[in-house]
C-alpha positions as a printed NumPy array, in Angstrom:
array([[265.388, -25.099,  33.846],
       [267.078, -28.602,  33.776],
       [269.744, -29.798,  31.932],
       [267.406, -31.909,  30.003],
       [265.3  , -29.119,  29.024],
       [268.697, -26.955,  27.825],
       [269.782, -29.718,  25.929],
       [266.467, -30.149,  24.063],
       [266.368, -26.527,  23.804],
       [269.451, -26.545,  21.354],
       [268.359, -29.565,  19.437],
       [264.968, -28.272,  18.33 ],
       [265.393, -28.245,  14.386],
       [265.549, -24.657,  12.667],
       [261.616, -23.843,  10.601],
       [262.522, -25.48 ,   7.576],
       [259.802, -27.33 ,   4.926],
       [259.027, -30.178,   7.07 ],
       [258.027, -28.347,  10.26 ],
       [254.545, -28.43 ,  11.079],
       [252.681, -25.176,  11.535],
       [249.904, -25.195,  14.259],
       [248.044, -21.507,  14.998],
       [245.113, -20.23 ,  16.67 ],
       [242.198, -17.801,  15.739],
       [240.788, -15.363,  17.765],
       [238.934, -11.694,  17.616],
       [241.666, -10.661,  20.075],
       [245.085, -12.454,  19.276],
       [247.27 , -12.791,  22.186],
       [250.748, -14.322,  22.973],
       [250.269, -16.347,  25.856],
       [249.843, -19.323,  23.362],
       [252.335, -18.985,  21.292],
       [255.014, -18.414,  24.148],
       [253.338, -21.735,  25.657],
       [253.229, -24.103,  22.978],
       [256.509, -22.853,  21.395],
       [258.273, -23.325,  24.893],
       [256.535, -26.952,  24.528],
       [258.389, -27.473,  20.938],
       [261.387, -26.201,  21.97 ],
       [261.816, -28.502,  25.06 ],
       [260.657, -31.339,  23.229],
       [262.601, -30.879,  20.59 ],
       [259.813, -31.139,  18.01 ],
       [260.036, -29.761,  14.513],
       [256.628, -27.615,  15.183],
       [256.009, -23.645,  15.461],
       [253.295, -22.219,  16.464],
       [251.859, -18.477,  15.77 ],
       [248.108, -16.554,  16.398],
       [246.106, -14.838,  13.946],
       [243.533, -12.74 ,  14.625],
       [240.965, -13.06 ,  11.344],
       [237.136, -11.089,  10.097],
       [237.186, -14.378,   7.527],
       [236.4  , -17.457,   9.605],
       [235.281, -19.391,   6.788],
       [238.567, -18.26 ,   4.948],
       [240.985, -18.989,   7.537],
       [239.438, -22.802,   7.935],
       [239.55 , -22.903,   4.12 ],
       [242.983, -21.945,   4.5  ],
       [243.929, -25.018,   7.504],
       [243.236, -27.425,   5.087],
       [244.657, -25.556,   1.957],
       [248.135, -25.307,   3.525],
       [248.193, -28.214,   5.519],
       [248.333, -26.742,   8.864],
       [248.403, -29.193,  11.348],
       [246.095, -27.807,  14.157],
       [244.674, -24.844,  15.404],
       [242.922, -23.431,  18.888],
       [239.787, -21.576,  18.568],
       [238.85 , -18.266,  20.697],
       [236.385, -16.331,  21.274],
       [233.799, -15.236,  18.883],
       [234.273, -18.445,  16.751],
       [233.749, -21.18 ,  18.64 ],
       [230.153, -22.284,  18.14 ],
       [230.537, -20.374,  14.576],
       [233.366, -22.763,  13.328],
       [231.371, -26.089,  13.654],
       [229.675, -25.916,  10.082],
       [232.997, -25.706,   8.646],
       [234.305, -29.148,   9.983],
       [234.362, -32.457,   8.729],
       [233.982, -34.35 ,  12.224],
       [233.495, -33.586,  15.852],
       [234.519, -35.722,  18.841],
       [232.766, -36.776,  21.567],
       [232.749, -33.423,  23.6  ],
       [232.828, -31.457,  21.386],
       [229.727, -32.252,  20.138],
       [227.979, -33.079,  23.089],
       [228.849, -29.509,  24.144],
       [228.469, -27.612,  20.699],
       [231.511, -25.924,  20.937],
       [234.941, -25.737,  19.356],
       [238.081, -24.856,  20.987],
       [240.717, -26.99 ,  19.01 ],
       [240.901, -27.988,  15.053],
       [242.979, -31.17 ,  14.073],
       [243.876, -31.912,  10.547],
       [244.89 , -35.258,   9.45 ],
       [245.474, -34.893,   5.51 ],
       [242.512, -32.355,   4.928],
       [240.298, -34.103,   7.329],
       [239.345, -31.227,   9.971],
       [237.736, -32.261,  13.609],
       [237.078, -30.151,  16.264],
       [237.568, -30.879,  20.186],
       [236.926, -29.192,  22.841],
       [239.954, -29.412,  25.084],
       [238.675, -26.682,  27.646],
       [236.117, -29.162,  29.242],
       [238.715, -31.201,  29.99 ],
       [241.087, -28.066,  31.724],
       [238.45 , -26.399,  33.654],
       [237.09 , -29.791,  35.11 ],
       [240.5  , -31.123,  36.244],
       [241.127, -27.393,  37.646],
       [237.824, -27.759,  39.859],
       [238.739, -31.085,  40.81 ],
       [242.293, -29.914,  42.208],
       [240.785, -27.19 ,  43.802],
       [238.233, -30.162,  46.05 ],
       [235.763, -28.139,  45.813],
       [232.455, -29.766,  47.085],
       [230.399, -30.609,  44.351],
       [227.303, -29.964,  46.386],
       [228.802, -25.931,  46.323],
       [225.946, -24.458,  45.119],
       [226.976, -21.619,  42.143],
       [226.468, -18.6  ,  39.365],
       [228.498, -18.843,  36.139],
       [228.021, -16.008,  34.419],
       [227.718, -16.428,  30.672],
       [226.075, -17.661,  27.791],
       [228.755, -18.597,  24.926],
       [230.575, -21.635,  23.634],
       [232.972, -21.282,  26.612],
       [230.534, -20.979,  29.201],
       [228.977, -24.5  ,  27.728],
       [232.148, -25.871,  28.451],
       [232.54 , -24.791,  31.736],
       [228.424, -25.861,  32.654],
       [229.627, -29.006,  30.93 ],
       [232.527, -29.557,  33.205],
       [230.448, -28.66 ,  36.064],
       [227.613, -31.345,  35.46 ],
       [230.6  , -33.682,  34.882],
       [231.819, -33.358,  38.739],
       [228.469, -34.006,  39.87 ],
       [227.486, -29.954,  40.299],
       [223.712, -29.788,  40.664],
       [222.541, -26.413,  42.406],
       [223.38 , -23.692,  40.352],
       [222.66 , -20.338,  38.036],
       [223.308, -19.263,  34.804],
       [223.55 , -15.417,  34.975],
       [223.227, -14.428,  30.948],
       [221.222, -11.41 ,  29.513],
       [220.758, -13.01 ,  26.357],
       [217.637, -14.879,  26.421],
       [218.057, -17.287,  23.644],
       [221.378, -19.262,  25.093],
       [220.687, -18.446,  28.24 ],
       [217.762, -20.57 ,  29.176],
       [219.168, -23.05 ,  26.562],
       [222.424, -23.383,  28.492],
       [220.513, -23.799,  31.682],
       [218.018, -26.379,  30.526],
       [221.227, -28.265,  29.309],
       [221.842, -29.23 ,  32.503],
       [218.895, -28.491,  35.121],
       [220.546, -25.599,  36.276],
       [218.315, -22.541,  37.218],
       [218.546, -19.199,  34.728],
       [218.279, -15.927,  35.515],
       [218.177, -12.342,  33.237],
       [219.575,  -9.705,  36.256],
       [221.655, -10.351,  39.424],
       [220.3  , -12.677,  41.995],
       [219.976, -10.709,  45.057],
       [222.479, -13.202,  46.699],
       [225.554, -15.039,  45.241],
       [227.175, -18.278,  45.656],
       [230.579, -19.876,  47.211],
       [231.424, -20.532,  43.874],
       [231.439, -17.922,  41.594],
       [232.314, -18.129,  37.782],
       [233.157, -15.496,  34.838],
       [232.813, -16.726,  31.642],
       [232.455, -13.4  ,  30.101],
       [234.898, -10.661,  28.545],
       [234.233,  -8.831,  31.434],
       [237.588,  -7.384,  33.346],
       [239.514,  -8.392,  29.797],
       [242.267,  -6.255,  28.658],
       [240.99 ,  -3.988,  25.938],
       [237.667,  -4.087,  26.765],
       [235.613,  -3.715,  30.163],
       [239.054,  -3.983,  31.668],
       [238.416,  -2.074,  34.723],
       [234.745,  -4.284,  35.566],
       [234.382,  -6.581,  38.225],
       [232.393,  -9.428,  36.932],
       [230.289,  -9.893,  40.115],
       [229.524,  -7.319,  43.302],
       [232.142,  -7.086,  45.539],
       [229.747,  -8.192,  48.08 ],
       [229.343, -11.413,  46.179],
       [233.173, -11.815,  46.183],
       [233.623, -11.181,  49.813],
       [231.081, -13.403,  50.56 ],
       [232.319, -16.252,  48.027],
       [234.85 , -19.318,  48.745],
       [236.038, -19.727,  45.371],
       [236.495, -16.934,  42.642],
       [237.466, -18.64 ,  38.776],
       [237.722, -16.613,  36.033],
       [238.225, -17.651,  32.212],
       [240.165, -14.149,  31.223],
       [243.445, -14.731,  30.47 ],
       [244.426, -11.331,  30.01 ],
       [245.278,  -9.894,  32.18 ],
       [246.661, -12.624,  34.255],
       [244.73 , -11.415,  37.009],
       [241.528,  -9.526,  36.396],
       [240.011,  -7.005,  38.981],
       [237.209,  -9.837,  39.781],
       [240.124, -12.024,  40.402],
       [242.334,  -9.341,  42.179],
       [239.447,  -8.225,  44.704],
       [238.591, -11.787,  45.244],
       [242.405, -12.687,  46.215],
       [242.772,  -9.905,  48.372],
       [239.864, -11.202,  50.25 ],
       [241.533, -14.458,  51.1  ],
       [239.587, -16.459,  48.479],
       [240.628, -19.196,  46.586],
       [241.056, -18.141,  43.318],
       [241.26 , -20.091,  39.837],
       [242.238, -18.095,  37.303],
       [241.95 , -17.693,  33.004],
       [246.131, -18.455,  32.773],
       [245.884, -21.615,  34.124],
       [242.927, -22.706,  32.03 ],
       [244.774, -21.652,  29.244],
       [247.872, -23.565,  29.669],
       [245.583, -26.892,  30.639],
       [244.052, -26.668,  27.628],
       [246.699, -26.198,  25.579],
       [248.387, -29.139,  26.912],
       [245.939, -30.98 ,  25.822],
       [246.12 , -29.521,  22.313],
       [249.615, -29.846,  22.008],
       [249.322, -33.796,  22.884],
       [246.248, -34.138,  19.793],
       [249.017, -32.053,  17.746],
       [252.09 , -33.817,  18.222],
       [250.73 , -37.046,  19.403],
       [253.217, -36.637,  23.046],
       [252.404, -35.981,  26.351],
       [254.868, -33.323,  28.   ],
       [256.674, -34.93 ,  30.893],
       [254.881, -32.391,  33.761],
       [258.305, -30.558,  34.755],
       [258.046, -29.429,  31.078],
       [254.533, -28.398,  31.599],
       [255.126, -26.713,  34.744],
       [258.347, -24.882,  33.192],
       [256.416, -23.734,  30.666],
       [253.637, -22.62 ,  32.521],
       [256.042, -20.179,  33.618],
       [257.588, -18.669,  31.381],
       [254.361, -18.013,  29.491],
       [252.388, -17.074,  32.287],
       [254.797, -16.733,  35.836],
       [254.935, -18.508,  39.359],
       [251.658, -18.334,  40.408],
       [250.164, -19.982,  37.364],
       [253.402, -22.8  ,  36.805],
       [251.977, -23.318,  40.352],
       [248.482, -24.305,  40.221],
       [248.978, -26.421,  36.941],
       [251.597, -28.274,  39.111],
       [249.177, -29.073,  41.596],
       [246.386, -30.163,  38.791],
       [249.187, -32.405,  37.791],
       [250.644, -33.689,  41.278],
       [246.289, -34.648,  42.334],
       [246.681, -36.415,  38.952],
       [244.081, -34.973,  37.47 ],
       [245.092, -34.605,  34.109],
       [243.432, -37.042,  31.951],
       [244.176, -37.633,  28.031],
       [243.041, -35.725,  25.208],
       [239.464, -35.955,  23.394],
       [237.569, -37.402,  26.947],
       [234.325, -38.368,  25.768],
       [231.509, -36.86 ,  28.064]])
């Protein structure tokens, strides 16, 4: 850490009744976000904290955002798609997506963004993958329309949505002319994406989200579970020599971008990248350094 960042470290003010409380909601609270976005605060030196909640009352935890003033708030999985009814405004992606990843409140005034777009299309950029790469994303949910929504934004044209349900299935596909299908393909893709809880700690943590002939005969493996760091579809797909993108990094991309609709600021990336790391370790700090060295960060709330 540099001197900078220690200096900023002991001049964040202590919680007191002006700091701003941001939080996130989930089914399955973690603490990879609150270890990033605190690090963030701290070597900033902003008066914010931030803490997860895991909640069975969505429409009494957004009742509670604007209640108590909180400033802003990340949305996980089950509520993403769920929570739109309950805002006053959506921007741009977010509602050319129809899904919710990040709440704002300005005096009682609640809009949702979608701020994963943005991370998983500036990850896929890094990466140079040809947009011509033909793929499967597996998934149906508000995350997977982010990530088919990225996809179409880079230009990505021949690919499959793998999703048993057959209501947002199909839907998802027709989105953006890519093909749909109810049971495995009998061949993969270079590409492969998980946007599933598949391989996710406490639940199907053991899966692999595709065959491990797919993986083997894949270029790229990227995977939206965050926990753990590195999932067995991830794992397999590294020890194969694949290029891997994994769930950590979108994470801390993302949250970057909800920090700057939070606080107004922009980390300064050595602050990103430090906190990258201790949130997430090395190999994660890494690949959001490179996002950031290819420039492909953009700002917050990117209208599609």
């Amino acid at each position: 850490m540099t001197d900078m960042a220690d200096r900023r470290l002991r001049t964040k003010p202590p919680i007191g009744p002006d700091t701003k409380l941001c939080i996130s909601l989930s089914g399955r609270p973690g603490r990879s976000g609150t270890l990033l976005h605190n690090r963030l605060y701290e070597t900033t030196g902003l008066d914010f904290v931030y803490k997860s909640f895991g909640t069975q009352d969505l429409a009494g935890a957004v009742a509670g955002i604007r209640a108590l003033g909180i400033r802003g708030c990340g949305v996980s999985m089950p509520f993403k798609e769920a929570v739109i009814p309950m805002l006053d405004a959506l921007e741009g992606s977010a509602r050319a997506i129809d899904s919710v990843n990040t709440i704002v409140n300005d005096d009682g005034v609640l809009t949702g963004y979608n701020t994963d777009f943005i991370a998983v299309r500036d990850l896929l950029a890094a990466d140079g993958i040809d947009p011509a790469t033909p793929f499967v994303l597996r998934g149906s949910g508000g995350m997977a329309k982010a990530v088919a929504a990225a996809l179409h934004d880079l230009g990505f044209a021949n690919g499959i949505i793998l999703a048993r349900n057959r209501g947002t299935g199909p839907a998802l596909a027709q989105s953006y002319g890519y093909a749909w299908s109810e049971d495995l393909p009998d061949t993969g893709a270079p590409l492969l994406i998980n946007v599933t809880p598949v391989g996710m700690a406490g639940g199907n943590a053991g899966e692999l989200a595709f065959p491990k002939a797919w993986i083997a005969a894949s270029d790229l493996a990227f995977d939206v579970v965050a926990q753990p760091a590195e999932t067995p579809f991830i794992l397999t797909a590294r020890d194969a020599g694949k290029r891997v993108i994994s769930g950590a990094s979108v994470i801390v991309l993302q949250a970057v971008e909800q920090f700057a609709l939070y606080t107004s600021i922009r980390p300064a990336a050595h602050e990103i990248v430090e906190a990258a790391a201790f949130a997430h370790g090395d190999a994660v700090a890494t690949q959001v350094r490179n996002v950031l060295a290819m420039g492909a960060n953009r700002p917050a709330g990117k209208e599609l």
